[in-house]
VOGU-3710 file (C-alpha; in Angstrom, 3 decimals, decimal comma):
1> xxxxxxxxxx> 82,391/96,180/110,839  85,583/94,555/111,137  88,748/95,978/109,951  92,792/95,076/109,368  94,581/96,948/112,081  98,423/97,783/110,907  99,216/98,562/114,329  97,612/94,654/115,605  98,541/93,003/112,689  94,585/91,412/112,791
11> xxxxxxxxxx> 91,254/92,348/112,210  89,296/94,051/115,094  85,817/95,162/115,694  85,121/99,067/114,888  84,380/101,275/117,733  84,263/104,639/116,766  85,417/107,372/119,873  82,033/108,955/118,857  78,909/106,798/118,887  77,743/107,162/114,952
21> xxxxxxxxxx> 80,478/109,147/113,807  84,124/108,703/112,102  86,796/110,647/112,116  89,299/109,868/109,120  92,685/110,813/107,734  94,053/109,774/104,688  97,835/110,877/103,494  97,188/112,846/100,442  99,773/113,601/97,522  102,753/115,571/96,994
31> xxxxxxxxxx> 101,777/117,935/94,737  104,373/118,454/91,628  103,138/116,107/89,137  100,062/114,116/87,660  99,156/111,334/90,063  99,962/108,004/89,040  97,569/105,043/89,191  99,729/104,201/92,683  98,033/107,714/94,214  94,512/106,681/92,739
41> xxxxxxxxxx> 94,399/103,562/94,709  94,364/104,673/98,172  92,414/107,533/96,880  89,362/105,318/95,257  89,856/102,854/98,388  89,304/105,250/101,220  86,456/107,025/99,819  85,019/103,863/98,804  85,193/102,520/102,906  83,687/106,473/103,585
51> xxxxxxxxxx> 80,587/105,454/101,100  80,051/102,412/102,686  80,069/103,849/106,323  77,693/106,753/105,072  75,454/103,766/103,777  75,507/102,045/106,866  74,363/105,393/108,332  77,694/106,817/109,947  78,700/110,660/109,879  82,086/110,623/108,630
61> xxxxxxxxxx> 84,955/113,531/109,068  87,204/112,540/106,055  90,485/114,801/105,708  93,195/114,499/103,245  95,769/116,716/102,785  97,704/118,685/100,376  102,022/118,487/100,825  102,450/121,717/98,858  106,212/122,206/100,550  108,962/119,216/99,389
71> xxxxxxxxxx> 112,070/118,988/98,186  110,379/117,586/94,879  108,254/120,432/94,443  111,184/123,231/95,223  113,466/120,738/92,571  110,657/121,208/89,947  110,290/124,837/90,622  113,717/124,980/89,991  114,087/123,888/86,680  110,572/125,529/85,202
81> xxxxxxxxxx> 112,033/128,726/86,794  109,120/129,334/88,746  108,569/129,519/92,384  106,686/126,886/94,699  103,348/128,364/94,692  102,472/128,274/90,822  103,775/124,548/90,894  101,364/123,129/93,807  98,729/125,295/92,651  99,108/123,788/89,312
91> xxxxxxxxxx> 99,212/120,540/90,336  96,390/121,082/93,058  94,242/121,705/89,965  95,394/118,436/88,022  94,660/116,274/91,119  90,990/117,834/91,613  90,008/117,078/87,740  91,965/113,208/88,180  89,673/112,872/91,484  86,312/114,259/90,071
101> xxxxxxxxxx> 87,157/111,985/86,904  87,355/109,419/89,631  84,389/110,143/91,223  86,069/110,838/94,626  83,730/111,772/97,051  85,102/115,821/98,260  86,861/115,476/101,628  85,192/117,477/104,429  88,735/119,351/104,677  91,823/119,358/102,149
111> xxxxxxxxxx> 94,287/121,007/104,425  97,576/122,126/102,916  100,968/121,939/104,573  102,180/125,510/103,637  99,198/126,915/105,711  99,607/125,398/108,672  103,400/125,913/109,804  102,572/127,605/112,855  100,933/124,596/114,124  103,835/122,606/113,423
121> xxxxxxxxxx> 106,086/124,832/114,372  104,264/124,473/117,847  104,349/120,896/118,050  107,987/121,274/117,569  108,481/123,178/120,461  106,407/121,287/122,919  108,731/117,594/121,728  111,688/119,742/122,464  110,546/120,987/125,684  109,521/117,436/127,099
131> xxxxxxxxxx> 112,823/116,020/125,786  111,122/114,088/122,369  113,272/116,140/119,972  116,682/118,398/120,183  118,273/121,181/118,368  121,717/120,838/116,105  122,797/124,628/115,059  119,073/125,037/113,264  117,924/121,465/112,455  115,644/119,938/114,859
141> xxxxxxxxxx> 115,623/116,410/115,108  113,471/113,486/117,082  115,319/111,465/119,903  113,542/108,360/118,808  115,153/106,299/121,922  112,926/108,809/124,109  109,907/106,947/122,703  109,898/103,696/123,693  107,235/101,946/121,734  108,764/103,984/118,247
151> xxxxxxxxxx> 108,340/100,958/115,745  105,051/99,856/117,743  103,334/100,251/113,877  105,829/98,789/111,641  107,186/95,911/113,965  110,272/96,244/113,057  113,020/95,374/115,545  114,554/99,061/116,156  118,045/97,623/117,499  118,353/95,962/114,212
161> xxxxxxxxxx> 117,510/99,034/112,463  119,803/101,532/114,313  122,827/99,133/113,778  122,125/98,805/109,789  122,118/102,556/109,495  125,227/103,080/111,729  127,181/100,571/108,695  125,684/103,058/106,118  127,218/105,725/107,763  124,706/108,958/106,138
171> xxxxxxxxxx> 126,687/111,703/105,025  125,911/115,104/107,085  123,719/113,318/109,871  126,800/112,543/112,323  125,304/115,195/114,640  122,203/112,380/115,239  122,176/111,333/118,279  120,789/107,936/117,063  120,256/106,484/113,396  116,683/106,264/113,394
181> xxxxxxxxxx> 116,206/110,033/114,711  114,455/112,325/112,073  114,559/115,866/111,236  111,219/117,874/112,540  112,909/121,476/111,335  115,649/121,900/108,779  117,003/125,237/108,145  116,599/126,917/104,634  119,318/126,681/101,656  119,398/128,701/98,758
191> xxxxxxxxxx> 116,520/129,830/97,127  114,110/127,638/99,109  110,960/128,896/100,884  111,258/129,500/104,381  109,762/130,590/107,634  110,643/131,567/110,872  110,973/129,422/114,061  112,542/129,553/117,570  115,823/127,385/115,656  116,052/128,764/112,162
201> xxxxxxxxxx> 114,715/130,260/108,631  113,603/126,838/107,172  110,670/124,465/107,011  109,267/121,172/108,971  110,430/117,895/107,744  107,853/115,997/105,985  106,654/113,723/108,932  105,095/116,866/111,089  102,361/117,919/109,160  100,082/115,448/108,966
211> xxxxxxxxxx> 100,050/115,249/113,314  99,180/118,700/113,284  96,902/118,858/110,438  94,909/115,205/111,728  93,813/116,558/114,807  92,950/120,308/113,559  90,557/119,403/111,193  88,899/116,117/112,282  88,454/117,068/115,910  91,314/115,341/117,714
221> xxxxxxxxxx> 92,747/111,622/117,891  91,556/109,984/114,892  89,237/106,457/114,661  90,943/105,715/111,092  94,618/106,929/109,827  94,915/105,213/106,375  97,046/105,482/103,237  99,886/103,327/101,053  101,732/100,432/102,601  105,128/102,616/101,709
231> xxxxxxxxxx> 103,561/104,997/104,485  103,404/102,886/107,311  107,373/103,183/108,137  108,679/105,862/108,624  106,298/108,209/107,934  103,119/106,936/109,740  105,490/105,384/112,559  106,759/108,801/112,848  103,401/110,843/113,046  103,116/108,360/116,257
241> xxxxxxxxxx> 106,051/109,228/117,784  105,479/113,182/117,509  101,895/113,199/117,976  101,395/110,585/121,464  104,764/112,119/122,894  102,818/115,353/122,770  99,703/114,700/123,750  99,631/111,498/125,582  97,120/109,768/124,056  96,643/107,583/121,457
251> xxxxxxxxxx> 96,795/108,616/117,852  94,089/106,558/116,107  92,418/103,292/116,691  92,860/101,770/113,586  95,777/101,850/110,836  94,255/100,989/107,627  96,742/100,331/104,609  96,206/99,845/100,615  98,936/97,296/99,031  100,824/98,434/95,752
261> xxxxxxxxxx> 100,733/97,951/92,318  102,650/96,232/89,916  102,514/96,531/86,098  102,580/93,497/83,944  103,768/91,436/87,569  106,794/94,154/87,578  107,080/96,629/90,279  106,051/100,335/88,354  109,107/102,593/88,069  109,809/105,462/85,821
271> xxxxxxxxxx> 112,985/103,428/85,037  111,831/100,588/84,140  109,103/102,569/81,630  106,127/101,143/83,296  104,880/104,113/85,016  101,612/105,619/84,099  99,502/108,815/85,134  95,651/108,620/85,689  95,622/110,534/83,042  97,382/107,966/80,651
281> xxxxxxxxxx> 94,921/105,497/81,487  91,464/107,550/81,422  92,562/108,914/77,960  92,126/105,171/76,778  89,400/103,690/79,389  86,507/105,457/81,355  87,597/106,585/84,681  84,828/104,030/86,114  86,482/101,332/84,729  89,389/102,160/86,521
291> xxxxxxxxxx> 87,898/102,591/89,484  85,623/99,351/88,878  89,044/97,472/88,233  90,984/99,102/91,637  88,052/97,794/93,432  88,063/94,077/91,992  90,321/92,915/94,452  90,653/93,443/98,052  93,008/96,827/98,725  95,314/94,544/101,038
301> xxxxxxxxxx> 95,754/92,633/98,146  98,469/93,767/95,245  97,311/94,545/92,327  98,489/93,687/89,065  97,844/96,308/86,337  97,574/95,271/82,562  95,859/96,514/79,813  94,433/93,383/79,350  92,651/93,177/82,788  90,999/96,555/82,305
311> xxxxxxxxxx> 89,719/95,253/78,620  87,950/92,528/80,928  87,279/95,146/83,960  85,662/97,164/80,902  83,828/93,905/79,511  82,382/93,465/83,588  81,431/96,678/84,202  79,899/96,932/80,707  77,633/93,681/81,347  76,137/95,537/84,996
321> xxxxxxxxxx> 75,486/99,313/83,109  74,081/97,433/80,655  71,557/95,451/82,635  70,930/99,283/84,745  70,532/100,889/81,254  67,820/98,449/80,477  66,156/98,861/83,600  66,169/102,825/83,289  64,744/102,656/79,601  62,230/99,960/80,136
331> xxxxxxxxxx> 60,712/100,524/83,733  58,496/103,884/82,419  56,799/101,430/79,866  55,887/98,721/82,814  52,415/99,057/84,050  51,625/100,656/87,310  50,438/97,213/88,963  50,999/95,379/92,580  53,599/92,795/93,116  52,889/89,006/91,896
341> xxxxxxxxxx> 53,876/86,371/94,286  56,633/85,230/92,504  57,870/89,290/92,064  57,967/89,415/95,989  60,087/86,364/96,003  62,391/87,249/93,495  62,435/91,046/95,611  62,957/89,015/99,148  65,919/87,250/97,107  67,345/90,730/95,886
351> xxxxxxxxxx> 67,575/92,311/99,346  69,528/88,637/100,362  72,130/89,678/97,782  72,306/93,457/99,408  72,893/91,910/102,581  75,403/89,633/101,767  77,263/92,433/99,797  76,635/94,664/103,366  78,153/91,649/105,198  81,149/91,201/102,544
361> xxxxxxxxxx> 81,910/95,230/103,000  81,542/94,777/106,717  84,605/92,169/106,336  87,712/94,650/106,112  85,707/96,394/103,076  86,157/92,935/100,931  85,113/94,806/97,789  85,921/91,897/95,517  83,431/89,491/96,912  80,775/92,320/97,380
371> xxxxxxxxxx> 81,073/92,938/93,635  79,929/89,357/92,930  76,515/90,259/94,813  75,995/93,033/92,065  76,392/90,214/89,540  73,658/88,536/91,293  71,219/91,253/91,380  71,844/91,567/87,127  71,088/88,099/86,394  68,312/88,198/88,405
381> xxxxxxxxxx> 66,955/91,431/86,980  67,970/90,236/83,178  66,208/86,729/83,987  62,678/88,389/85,454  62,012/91,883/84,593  59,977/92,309/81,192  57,674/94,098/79,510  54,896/92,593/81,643  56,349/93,274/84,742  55,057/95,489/87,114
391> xxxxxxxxxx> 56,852/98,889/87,437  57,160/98,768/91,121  59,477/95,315/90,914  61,181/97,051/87,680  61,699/100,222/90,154  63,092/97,586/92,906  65,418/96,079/91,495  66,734/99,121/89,686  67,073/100,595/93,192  69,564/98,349/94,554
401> xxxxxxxxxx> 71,283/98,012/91,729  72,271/101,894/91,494  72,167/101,775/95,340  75,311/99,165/95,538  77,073/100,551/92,382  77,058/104,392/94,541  78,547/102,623/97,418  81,508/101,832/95,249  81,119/104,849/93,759  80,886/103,822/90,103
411> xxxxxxxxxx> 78,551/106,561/88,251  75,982/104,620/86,486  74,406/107,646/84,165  74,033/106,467/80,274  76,174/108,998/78,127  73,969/109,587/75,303  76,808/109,990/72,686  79,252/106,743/73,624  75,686/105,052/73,525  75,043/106,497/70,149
421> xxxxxxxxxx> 78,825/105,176/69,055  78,298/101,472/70,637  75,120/101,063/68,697  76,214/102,186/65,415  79,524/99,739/65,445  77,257/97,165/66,237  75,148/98,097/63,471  77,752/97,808/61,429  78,593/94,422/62,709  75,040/93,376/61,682
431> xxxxxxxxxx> 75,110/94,589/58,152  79,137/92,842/57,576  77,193/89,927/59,070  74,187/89,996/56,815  76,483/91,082/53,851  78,446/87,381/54,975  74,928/85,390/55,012  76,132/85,060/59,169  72,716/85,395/59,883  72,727/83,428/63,242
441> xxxxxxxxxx> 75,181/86,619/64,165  73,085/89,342/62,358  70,554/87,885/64,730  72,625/87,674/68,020  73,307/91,518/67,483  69,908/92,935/66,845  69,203/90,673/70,246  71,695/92,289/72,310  70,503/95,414/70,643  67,094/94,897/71,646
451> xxxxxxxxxx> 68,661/94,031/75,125  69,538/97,522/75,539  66,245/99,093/74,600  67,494/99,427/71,144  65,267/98,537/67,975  66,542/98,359/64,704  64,336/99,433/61,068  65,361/98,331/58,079  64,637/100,690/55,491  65,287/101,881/52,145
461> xxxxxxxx> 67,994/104,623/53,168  69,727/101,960/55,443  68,940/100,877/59,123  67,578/102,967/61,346  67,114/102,669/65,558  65,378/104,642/68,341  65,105/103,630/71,989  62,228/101,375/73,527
//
């Protein structure tokens, strides 16, 4: 398995700390709102790399967390007149449905910030002690010239930095003692939650929690930090700093990170109106064709959203659970029966698509080209299993077609009742068509019909169709 290291800027071999097993952390949301399609990506990507590790027989620790304490969620608090807690909880709850609609894979832990304050509050103490961070009448902040590899993740040149924020001259942060230093503890204001510390009543800045909560709950340093491009500077640069001036080791091995989307080629913004909700897409597509389309391209890759593009992700997707549906209906009619020679070849040529999709995964999870392999494995199995097949090459085939689809964790069940509503439109279709003497179309239909396991009766009450 190779994989795109932020921190090298190339792809690298995976070596695990622990022979056969992964530890993982993925940044998880702020919880005040609905996650936008933004959120989902990194979300369906880094479950989709934990399926394929678990395929290729890894044990993988995958945490995410939960930022439950912001200045977002105290703002939204605010003006529902509530307090924090009903707010995350809330929203906590509308993530879990969005991810489950998703078919997100449960993380081993979902630790949440507002439940693990001591621990930062800890790590706090031990940067100030060693000289990493200093205290300004309750605020703590990082010395981030007493780090000398700080930028080490985001390559950026820090000398540049410091003397671009020194022209912008931040209100209230003269008592810095450098531009790029960040606030670890901030003391509470009005109405805010708080706890107590050694400096103040207040709460850790956002960049602490996640190099307490890694470590916790997957065991130590970590083989895999991933999450958003935006992370990787500051926030991800600054989990470094705190967490190998600490301990004095390395972090994680590998800094894995999903590109953005745009919508319609524009950059999505609540400004510009072109901001949407998972929830504003599944209400109009199935959540696996959102997934399906999020995995089209390779996650390093930008993405641009349309509604257009998922019409055709639909269309794709459509053509594979098809061909599975087909499979599922017809393979308990096939006879019980061994292989024919030219069944073995055709299986021999199945299991050289599976490995080439294994070797396009192993390839910085290249999830685009992988998906072409599934495409394979359908026209193969709409080309060569019929009625007279056996049921064992029926069963084969149908195998690695679900297998593959579960590693990108598309659900591949039939839903009785959408199947019910596809086959009477095009039922429909077939009787406008016969009604217009099209009856090349009227045809076509009752083939694609029949395609699905569908068969159509013409009777005196209208047409009629059971499966076959």
């Amino acid at each position: 398995m190779k994989i795109y290291n932020t921190m090298s800027k190339q792809k690298e071999e995976f070596i695990p700390i622990e022979e056969g097993k992964i530890r993982m952390y993925v940044c998880g949301p702020t919880v005040y709102n609905l996650i936008h399609i933004g959120n989902a990506r990194p979300m369906i990507v880094f479950d989709t790399f934990r399926r394929f590790m678990e395929y290729k027989g890894y044990k993988v620790c995958y945490v995410s967390n939960y930022t439950d304490v912001d200045d977002k969620i105290i703002k939204t608090a605010m003006d529902e007149g509530t307090d924090c807690s009903s707010i995350t909880e809330r929203y906590i709850s509308e993530v879990e449905k969005d991810m489950s609609d998703l078919n997100i894979m449960e993380a081993t832990a979902h630790p949440k910030a507002t439940e693990e304050i001591q621990g930062m509050v800890n790590l706090i103490d031990v940067l100030v002690k060693k000289g990493f961070a200093y205290p300004v009448e309750g605020t703590v902040y990082y010395d981030t010239t007493a780090f000398p590899s700080y930028g080490k993740l985001s390559h950026k040149n820090m000398e540049d930095l410091r003397s671009g924020l020194r022209e912008l001259k931040v209100s209230g942060e003269e008592e810095k003692k450098s531009p790029t230093d960040f606030v670890l503890w901030k003391p509470k204001k009005m109405g805010e939650p708080y706890w107590n510390s050694p400096w103040s009543e207040g709460r850790p800045g956002w960049h602490t929690e996640c190099c307490v909560m890694a470590p916790k709950y997957c065991g130590g340093a970590l083989d895999i930090h991933a999450g958003g491009e935006d992370l990787v500077f500051p926030h991800h640069e600054n989990e470094i700093a705190q967490y190998e001036a600490a301990h004095g080791e390395q972090f994680a091995r590998y800094w894995m990170h999903n590109a953005f989307i745009n919508i319609d080629n524009k950059k999505m913004s609540k400004s510009l109106g072109n901001f949407f909700t998972v929830r504003d897409v599944t209400s109009q597509f199935d959540p696996m064709v959102l997934r399906f389309y999020m995995l089209s391209a390779h996650y390093r890759s930008p993405l641009n959203f349309s509604k257009d593009l998922m019409e055709a992700a639909k269309t794709s997707l459509g053509r594979i659970l098809t061909a599975i549906w087909r499979l599922q209906d017809l393979i308990p009619r096939l006879e019980e029966k061994a292989f024919s020679k030219e069944e073995e070849e055709n299986v021999k040529t199945a299991e050289g698509y599976e490995a080439i999709f294994s070797e396009k995964m192993e390839d910085d999870l290249n999830t685009a080209d992988a998906i072409t392999q599934i495409f394979e494995l359908v026209r193969l199995a709409n080309a060569t299993v019929e009625e007279h097949s056996s049921k064992a090459y029926g069963e084969a085939l149908l195998q690695k077609l679900e297998t593959l689809m579960a590693v990108l964790g598309i659900r591949t069940e039939k839903k009785e009742e959408e199947l019910g509503a596809k086959v009477e439109a095009l039922i429909q279709q077939r009787q406008d068509a016969r009604k217009n003497k099209d009856f090349a179309k009227a045809d076509q239909i009752r083939d694609e019909l029949l395609a699905m396991g569908i068969q159509l009766k013409d009777t005196r009450n209208g047409v009629e169709w059971q499966k076959i």
